[in-house]
Every structure is written in C-alpha cells, then in structure tokens.
C-alpha positions as CSV (number, residue, x, y, z in Angstrom):
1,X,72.6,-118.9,246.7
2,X,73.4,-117.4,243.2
3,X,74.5,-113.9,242.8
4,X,72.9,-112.0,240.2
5,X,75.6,-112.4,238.0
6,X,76.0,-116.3,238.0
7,X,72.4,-117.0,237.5
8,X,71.2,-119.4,235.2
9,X,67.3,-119.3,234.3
10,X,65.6,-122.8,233.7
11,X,64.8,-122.5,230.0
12,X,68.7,-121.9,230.0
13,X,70.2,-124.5,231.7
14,X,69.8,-127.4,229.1
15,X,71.5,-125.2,226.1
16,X,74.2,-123.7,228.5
17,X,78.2,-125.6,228.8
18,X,81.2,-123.9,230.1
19,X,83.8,-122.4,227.6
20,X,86.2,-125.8,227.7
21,X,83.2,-128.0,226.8
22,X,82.5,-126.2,223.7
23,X,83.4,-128.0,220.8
24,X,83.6,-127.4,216.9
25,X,80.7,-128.3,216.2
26,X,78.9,-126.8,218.4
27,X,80.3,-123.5,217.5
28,X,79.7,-124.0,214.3
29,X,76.1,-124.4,215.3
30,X,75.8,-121.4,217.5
31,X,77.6,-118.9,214.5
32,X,74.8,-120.5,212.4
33,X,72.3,-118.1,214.2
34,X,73.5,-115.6,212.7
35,X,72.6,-114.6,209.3
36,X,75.1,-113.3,206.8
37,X,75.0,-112.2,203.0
38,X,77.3,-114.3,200.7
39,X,80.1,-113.4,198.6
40,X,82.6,-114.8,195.8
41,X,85.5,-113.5,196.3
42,X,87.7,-113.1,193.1
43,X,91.2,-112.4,191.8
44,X,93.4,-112.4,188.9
45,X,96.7,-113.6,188.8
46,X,99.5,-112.9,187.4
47,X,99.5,-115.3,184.3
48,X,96.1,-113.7,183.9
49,X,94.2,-116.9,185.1
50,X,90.8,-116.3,187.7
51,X,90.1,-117.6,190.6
52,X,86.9,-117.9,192.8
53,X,85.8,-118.6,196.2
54,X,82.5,-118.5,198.6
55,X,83.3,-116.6,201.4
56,X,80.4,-115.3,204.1
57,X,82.6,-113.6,206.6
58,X,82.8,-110.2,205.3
59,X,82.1,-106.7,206.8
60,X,82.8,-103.1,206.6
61,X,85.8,-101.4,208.4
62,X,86.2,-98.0,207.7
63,X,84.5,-95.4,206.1
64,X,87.8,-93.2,205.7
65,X,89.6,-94.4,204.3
66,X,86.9,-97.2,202.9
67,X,87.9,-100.6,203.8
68,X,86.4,-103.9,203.9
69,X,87.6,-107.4,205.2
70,X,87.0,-111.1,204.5
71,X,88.2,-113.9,206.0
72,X,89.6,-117.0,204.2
73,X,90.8,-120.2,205.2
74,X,94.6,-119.9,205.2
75,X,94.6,-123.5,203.0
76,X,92.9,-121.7,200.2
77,X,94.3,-121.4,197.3
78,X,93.0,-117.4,197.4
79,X,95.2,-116.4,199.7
80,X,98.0,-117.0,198.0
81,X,96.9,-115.2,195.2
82,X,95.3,-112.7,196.2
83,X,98.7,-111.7,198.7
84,X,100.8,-112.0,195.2
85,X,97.8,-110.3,192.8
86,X,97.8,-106.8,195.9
87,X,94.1,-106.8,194.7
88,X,90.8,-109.0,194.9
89,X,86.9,-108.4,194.3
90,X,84.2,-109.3,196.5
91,X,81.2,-109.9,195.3
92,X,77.8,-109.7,197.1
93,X,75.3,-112.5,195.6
94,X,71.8,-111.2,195.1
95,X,68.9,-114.1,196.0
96,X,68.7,-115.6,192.3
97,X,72.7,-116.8,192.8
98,X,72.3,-120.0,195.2
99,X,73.9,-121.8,192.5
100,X,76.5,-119.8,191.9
101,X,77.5,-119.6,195.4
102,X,77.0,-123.7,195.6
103,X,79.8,-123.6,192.2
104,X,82.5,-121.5,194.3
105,X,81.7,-123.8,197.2
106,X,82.7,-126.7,195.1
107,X,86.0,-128.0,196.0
108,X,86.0,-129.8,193.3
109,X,85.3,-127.1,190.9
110,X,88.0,-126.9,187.8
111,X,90.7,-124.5,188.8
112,X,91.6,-121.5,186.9
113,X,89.8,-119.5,184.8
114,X,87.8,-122.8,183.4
115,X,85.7,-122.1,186.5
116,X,84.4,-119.4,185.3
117,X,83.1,-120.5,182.3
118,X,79.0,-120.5,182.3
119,X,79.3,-117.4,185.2
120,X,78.7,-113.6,183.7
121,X,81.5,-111.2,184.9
122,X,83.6,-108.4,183.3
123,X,87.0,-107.8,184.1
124,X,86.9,-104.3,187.0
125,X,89.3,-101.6,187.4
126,X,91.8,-104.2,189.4
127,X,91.5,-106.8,186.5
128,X,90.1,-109.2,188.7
129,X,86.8,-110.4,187.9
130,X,83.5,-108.3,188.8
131,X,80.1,-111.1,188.8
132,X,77.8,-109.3,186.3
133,X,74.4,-110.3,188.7
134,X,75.8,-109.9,191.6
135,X,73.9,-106.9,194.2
136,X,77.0,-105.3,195.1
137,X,80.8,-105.8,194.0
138,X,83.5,-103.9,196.2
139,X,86.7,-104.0,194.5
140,X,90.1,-103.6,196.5
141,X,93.4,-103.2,196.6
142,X,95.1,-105.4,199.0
143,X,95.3,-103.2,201.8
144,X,97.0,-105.6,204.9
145,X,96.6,-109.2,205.9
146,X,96.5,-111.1,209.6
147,X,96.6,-114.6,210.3
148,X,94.2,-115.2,213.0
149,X,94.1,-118.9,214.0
150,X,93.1,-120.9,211.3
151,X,92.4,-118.2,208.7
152,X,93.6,-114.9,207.7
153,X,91.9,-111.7,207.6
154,X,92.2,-109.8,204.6
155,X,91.7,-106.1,204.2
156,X,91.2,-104.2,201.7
157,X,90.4,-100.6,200.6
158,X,87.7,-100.4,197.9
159,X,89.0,-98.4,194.4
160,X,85.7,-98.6,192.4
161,X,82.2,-100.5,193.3
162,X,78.9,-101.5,191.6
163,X,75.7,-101.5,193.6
164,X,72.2,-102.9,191.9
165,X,69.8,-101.7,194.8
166,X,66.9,-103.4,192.9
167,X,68.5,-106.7,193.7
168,X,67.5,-108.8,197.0
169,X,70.6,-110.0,198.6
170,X,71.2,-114.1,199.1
171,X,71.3,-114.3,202.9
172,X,72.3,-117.6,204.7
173,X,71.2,-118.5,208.0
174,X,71.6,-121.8,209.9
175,X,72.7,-123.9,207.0
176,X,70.3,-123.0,204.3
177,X,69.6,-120.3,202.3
178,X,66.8,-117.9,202.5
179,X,65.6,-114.0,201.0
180,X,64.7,-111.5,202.6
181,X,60.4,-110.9,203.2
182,X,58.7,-108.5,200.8
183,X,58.0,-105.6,203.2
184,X,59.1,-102.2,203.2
185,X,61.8,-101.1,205.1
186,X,60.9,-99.6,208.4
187,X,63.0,-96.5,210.0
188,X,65.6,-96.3,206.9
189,X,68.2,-93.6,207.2
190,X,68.6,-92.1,204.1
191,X,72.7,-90.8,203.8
192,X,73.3,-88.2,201.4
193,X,75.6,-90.7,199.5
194,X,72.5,-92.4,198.2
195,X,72.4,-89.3,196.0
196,X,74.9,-91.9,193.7
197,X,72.8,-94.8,193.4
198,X,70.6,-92.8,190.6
199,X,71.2,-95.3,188.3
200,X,71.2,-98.9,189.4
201,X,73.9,-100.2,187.8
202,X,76.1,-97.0,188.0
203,X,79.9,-97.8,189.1
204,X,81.6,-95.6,191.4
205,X,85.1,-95.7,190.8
206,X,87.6,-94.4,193.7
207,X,90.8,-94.7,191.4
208,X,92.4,-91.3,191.6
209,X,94.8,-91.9,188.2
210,X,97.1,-94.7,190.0
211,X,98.3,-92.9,193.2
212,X,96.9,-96.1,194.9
C-alpha cells in the first residue's frame, strides 16, 4: 500500500515519469506553463557597435542594493560583450512589440548595429541602447556573472530605469504570445515608490556622479 507521500492520483499517473526519464523536450514543455514577460537585452561595445537579443529569463534580485538577472545562452554572442562592455540594458517589451521580439529572435538577423535599424531606441546613461516602446527598461552595470550549465547568469545592478505604466506588457506562455485581459487589478499593493511614476515616461536615474 502507498504511503501518503508516494501517492500518485489517477488523473496523474499518465503525465507523471521519474526524474531520469525526463528529457529536453519535455522540459522544455513543462517550463512552457509558465508565463513570462519578454525582454531584448542590449549592449554597446566598445567600437561603439549595438547588439540585441530576446531573452525571457529575467527576474528581480534585490531591492538593496537593486539588482536584476538574466540568463543567456553561454554561445551568444552577448555574453561576450556584455562581460567586456561591464554594462547592458534590458528591455521589457510591452504587447504591441511581438515583432520586435521575433527580430532579436532572428539568428539570422544582421549583426551589429545594422540590426537596429527600423527599431526606436536612444542611447541610456550606460550607452547601451534603451527600446523607445518598450514598458520598462532597467539599465545595469555588470554587477557579477555565473555559468550555470549551459548558460550563464548575469547580474546586474540597475543605474537609471524607464517605466511606461500605461503600456500592457508582451507575456509569452506555452509557445505563443498573449496580453494580458482588460480587468482591473484586484488586491494591488500600492508602495510608496509609486509616488515616482507621476509621469509615465519619467526616468529614474540611480547614477550617483560615477562612484559606480
């Protein structure tokens, strides 16, 4: 008879397989349940040439200091960059942007600053590039990096932002895209930092005259 613990219920059964029979694939599958936002990630090289990439594993960190992470393939050509640049922007995509987050998807999008062409952005307070319709941009300062099997986790701590609350956010969810229903919010909690957000567009810069 089955302990508590090692019960499996019915419904279960058919979806259930032990940790050594999971495969790629099907892990992809099961990380597909769970939605994300997506970002480009950006950076400026040295020879002052730009660089993009769709990335939807991003998330918070700390609050103090402010930090956020991403993590990118370690064959990407952002990695590199971004480790020699010490700075890199990432860019939330509000739901109007499916196409530009099919472009940075694109391997076989031009490289350099060519790919940009076509894509509003100003340069930020790094120099990397900031997406001008974007619902949030967080922009960093290379803060450490890990490799963690096949990709590396980047963190960074955020110098200056932009946040267009009026903008839905892209979400993706089991291999298609999808916005967010027209309701309004239930049980927000309203932090005294949304005090900033006055104007929509406002940037908050962090920069404290270089000490970073």
């Amino acid at each position: 008879m089955l302990s508590a613990a090692t019960t499996i219920r019915p419904a279960e059964a058919a979806h259930a397989a032990p940790v050594s029979a999971v495969d790629v694939c099907a892990f992809r599958q099961a990380m597909g349940s769970f939605p994300t936002g997506v970002t480009v990630v950006t950076v400026t090289s040295d020879d002052g040439s730009m660089h993009g990439i769709t990335v939807n594993s991003f998330s918070s960190v700390s609050l103090d200091p402010m930090l956020v992470l991403v993590c990118l393939n370690e064959a990407s050509r952002a990695v590199g960059l971004i480790e020699r640049a010490g700075a890199f922007v990432v860019n939330v995509l509000s739901a109007g942007q499916q196409d530009v987050s099919r472009w940075f998807a694109n391997q076989y999008r031009p490289a350099g600053s060519t790919m940009f062409d076509g894509v509003p952005f100003e340069p930020g307070a790094t120099g990397c590039p900031v997406l001008v319709d974007a619902a949030a941009s967080f922009e960093c300062r290379l803060r450490q990096s890990h490799r963690a099997g096949d990709h590396l986790i980047v963190l960074g701590e955020v110098v200056a932002l932009v946040h267009r609350p009026q903008l839905e956010p892209l979400i993706f969810h089991a291999g298609s895209y999808r916005s967010l229903e027209h309701e309004p919010p239930v049980g927000r909690v309203q932090h005294r930092a949304s005090a900033l957000y006055g104007n929509p567009t406002r940037r908050l810069s962090l920069l404290d005259g270089g000490a970073h």
